[in-house]
C-alpha positions in Angstrom: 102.9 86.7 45.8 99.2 87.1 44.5 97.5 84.1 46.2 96.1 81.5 44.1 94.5 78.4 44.7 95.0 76.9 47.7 95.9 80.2 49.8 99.3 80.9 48.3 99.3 84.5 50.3 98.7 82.6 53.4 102.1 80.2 52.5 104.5 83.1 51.9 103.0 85.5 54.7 102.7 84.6 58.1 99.4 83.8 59.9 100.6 85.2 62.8 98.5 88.4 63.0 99.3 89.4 66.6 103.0 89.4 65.7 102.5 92.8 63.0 101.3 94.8 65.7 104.5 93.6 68.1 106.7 94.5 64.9 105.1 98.0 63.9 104.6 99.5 67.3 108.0 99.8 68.9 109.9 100.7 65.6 107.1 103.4 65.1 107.4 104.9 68.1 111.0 105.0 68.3 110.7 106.7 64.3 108.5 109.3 65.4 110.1 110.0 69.0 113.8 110.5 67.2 114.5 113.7 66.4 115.2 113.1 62.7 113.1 110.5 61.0 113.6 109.9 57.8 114.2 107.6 54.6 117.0 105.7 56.7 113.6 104.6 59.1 111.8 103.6 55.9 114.7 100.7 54.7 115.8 99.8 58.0 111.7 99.3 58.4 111.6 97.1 55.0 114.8 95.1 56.1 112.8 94.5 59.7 109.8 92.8 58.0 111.5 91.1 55.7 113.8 89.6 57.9 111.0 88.8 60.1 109.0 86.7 57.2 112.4 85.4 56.2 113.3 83.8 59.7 109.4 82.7 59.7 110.2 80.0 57.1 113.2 78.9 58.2 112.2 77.9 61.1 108.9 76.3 59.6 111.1 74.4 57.1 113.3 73.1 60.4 110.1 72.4 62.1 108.6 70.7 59.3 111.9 68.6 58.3 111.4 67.3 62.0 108.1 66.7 62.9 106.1 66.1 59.6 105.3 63.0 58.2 105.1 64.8 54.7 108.1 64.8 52.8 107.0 67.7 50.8 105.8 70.3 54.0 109.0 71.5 54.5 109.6 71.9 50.9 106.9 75.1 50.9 108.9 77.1 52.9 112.2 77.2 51.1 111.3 78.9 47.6 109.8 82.0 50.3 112.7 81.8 52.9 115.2 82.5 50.1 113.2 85.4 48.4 112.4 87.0 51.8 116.2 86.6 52.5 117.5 88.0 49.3 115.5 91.3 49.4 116.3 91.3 53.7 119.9 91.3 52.2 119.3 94.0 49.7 117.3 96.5 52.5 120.0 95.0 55.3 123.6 95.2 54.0 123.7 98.9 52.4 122.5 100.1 56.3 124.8 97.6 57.9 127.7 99.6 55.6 126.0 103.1 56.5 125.4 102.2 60.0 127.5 99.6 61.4 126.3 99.9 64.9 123.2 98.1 63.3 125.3 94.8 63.5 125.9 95.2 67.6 122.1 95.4 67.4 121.4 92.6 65.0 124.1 90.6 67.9 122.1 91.4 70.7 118.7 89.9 68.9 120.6 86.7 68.0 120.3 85.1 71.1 116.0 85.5 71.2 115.8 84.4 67.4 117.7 81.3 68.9 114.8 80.4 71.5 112.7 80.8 69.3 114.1 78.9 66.2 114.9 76.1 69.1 110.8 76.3 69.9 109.9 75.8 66.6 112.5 72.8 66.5 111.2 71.0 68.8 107.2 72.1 67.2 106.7 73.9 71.0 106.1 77.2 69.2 102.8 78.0 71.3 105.1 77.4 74.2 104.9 80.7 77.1 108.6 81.2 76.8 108.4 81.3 73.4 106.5 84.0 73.0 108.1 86.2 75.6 111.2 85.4 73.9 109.9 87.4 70.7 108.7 90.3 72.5 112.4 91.4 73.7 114.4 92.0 70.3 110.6 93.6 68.7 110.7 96.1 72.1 114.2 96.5 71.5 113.7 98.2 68.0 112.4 100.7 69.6 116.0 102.0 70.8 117.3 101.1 67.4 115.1 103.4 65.6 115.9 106.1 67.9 119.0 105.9 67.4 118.7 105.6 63.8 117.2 109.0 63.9 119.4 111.0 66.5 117.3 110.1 69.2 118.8 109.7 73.1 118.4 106.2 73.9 118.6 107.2 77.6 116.4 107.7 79.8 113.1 108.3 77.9 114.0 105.3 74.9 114.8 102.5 77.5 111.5 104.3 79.9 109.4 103.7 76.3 111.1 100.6 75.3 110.2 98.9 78.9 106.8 100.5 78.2 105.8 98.4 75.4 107.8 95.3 76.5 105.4 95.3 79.9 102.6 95.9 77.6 103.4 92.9 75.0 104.8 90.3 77.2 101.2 91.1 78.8 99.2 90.1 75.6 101.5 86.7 75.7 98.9 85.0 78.8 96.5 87.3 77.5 95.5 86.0 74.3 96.2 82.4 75.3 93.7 83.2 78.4 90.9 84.0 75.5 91.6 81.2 73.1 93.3 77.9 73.7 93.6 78.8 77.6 90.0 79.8 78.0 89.0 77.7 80.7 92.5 77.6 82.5 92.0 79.2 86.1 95.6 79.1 86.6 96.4 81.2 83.3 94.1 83.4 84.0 94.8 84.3 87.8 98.8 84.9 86.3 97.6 87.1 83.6 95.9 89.9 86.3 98.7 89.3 88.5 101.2 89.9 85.6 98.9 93.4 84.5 98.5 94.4 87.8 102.2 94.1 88.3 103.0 96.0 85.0 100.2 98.5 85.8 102.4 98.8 88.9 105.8 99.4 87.1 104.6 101.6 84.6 103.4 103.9 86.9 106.8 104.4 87.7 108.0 104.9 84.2 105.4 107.7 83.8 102.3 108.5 85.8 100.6 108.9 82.3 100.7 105.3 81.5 98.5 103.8 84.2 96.2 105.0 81.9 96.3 102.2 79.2 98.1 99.6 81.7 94.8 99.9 83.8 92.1 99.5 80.8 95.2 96.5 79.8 94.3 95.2 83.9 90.7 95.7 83.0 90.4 93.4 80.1 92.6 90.7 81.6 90.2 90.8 84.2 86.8 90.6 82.2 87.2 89.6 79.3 88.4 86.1 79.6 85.7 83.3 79.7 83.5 85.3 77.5 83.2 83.6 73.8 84.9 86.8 71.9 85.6 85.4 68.1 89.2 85.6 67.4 88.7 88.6 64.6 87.2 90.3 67.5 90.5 89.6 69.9 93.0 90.8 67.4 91.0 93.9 66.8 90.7 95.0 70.7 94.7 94.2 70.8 95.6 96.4 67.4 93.4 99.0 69.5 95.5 98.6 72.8 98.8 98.5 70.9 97.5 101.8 68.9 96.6 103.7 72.7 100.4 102.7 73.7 101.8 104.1 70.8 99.5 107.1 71.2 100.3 107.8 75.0 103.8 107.2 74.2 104.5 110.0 71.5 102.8 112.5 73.9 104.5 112.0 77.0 107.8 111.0 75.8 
C-alpha cells in the first residue's frame, strides 16, 4: 500500500478526510468512558476501519460499473475491496465469536450502509441525506464501545452518543455551506437554524455542552462566505471534533 506512481495511497485509502474524524471520535469516547478499556477496543477499532475502507470500494466499484464510461474504473476498486475485507474478516469474526452481541450491532448499522451504498448507486454520494445517513451507525459506536468495555449504555452513553450525533449531522450543511454550497443562502440559513437547534438540545443533555455547540453556532454563523482553503476547513473541524471528545470524557 506504499503509493507509487499515479497516487496508489490515494486509490486504496479513501479521500474522504472529514469521514476519520466521524470514525475516531465516537468509538474513542465510548473506549475511554467504559470502565474497562482494553485490547478488545484495539481489534474491534481495527475491524471498524477496515470495514469502513472495505465498504468504500464496494460501493465505488458499484458506482463505477454504473455510471463510468471506463470499462477499467471499476476494476481499481476490487483488488482493495477484497484485501480490506479479508483482514475486516480476520479483526471481525474472532470478536463476533467472543462477543456475539457485536452481530445485533453490526444488524442495526445495515440499514444506513444501505442508503448509502444506494447513494453511491445511483453516483448521488454528495447527496444531504447521504451524509446524515453515515453519521448514525459512526455515533452509534459510541454505545458499542461502551459496552465492549463494561460501560452502562444508559443514560450517560445514549446522552454522549446524541452528543456527537447533533454535533456531526451539524458539519453535514456545514462543510457543504463552505465549499460547494458557498454561495447558497438557503444552505446556509438551515445550517444556523440546525446549530442553534442542536445548541438548544444539548443543553439539555448537559449544561456543559453549550459550550462547544455555541462556538459550533458561531462558526456556522461566520464563517461561511469567507474563502477558507479546504486544508484550513478540515483542520477547524478535527479541532471541534477534538473539544467534543474533550468535553465529553469530563462530564460524562
Amino acid at each position: 500500500m506504499v503509493a507509487g506512481r499515479g497516487g496508489g495511497k490515494r486509490r486504496w485509502l479513501p479521500d474522504q478526510h472529514g469521514a476519520w474524524a466521524m470514525l475516531a471520535v465516537p468509538f474513542a469516547a465510548g473506549t475511554f468512558l467504559s470502565p474497562h478499556p482494553g485490547p478488545a477496543h484495539l481489534a474491534l477499532f481495527a475491524a471498524w476501519l477496515l470495514g469502513y475502507v472495505a465498504v468504500y470500494h464496494g460501493q465505488q466499484w458499484l458506482r463505477l460499473r454504473r455510471n463510468s464510461r471506463n470499462p477499467r474504473a471499476a476494476g481499481r476498486h476490487a483488488l482493495p475491496g477484497l484485501v480490506f475485507g479479508g483482514a475486516f474478516a480476520v479483526c471481525a469474526v474472532p470478536l463476533a465469536v467472543a462477543y456475539p452481541w457485536l452481530l445485533a450491532a453490526a444488524l442495526a448499522a445495515a440499514p444506513f450502509v444501505a442508503v448509502n451504498t444506494y447513494h453511491a448507486w445511483r453516483n448521488r454520494e454528495r447527496a444531504l441525506v447521504n451524509g446524515l445517513a453515515a453519521v448514525v451507525p459512526a455515533c452509534g459506536m459510541l454505545l458499542v464501545a461502551l459496552r465492549l468495555g463494561g460501560g452502562a449504555v444508559a443514560p450517560d452513553g445514549w446522552r454522549a452518543a446524541l452528543a456527537c450525533l447533533l454535533y456531526f449531522a451539524g458539519t453535514v450543511p456545514y462543510v457543504k455551506t463552505m465549499i460547494r454550497e458557498r454561495n447558497s443562502r438557503t444552505y446556509h440559513r438551515a445550517s444556523v437554524v440546525y446549530h442553534a437547534v442542536a445548541l438548544a438540545a444539548a443543553a439539555c443533555l448537559s449544561p456543559w455542552l453549550a459550550l462547544p455547540f455555541a462556538l459550533y453556532l458561531a462558526r456556522a454563523a461566520a464563517l461561511p462566505g469567507h474563502r477558507i482553503k479546504v486544508p484550513l476547513v478540515g483542520a477547524l473541524e478535527l479541532a471541534a471534533s477534538l473539544a467534543l471528545l474533550a468535553t465529553l470524557l469530563l462530564i460524562f
